[in-house]
C-alpha positions in Angstrom: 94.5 172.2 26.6 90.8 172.7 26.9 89.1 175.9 25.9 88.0 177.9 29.0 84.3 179.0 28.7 82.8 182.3 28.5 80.4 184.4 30.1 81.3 183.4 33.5 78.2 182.7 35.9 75.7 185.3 34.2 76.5 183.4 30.7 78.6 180.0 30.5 77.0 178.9 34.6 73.3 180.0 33.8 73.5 178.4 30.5 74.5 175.2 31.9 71.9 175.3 34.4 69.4 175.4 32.0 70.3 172.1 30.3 70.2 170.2 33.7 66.6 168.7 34.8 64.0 171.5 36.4 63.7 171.4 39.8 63.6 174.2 42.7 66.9 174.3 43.3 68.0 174.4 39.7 65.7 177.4 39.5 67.1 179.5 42.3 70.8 178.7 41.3 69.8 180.3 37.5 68.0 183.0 39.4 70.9 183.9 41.9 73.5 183.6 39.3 71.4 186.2 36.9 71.5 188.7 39.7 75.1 188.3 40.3 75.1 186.9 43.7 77.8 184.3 42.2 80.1 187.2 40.3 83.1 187.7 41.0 82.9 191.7 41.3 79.2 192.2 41.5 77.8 190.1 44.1 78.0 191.4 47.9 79.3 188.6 49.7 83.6 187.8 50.6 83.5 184.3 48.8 80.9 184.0 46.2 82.5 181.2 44.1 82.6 179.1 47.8 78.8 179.4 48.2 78.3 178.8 44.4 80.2 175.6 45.1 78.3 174.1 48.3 74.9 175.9 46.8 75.8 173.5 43.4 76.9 170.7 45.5 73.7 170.8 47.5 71.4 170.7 44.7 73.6 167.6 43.1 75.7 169.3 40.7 78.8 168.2 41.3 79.8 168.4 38.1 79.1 172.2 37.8 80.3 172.3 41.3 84.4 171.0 39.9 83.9 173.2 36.9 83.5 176.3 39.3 86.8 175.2 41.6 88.6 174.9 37.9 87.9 178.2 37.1 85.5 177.5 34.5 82.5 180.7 35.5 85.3 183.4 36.8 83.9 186.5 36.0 85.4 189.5 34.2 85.6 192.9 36.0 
């Protein structure tokens, strides 16, 4: 069994984010994840883990986006 990842999308995501190529997108993604738009118990939207999904998905990370539906960024309360 593969060990989960920590730090959820303010720590494990963000981190991640920073090792993939600059661009725009990229750069909002690492900036709305800091803020906790993506967190499970901060952010102020119903489904943040859906958005973080298309948002990853529309900037070509499909990889990040199948490590978010496996659980990989949930977030501690």
């Amino acid at each position: 069994m593969k060990k989960k990842l920590t730090g959820g999308t303010k720590g494990a995501l963000v981190a991640l984010l920073w090792k993939k190529p600059e661009s725009p997108a990229r750069n909002q993604l690492i900036q709305r994840a800091l803020k906790g738009i993506y967190h499970d118990f901060e952010t102020p939207h119903a489904t943040p883990k859906i958005n973080l999904v298309c948002e990853l998905r529309d900037a070509g990370f499909e990889d990040l986006a199948k490590m978010t539906i496996d659980g990989e960024f949930d977030d501690e309360p």
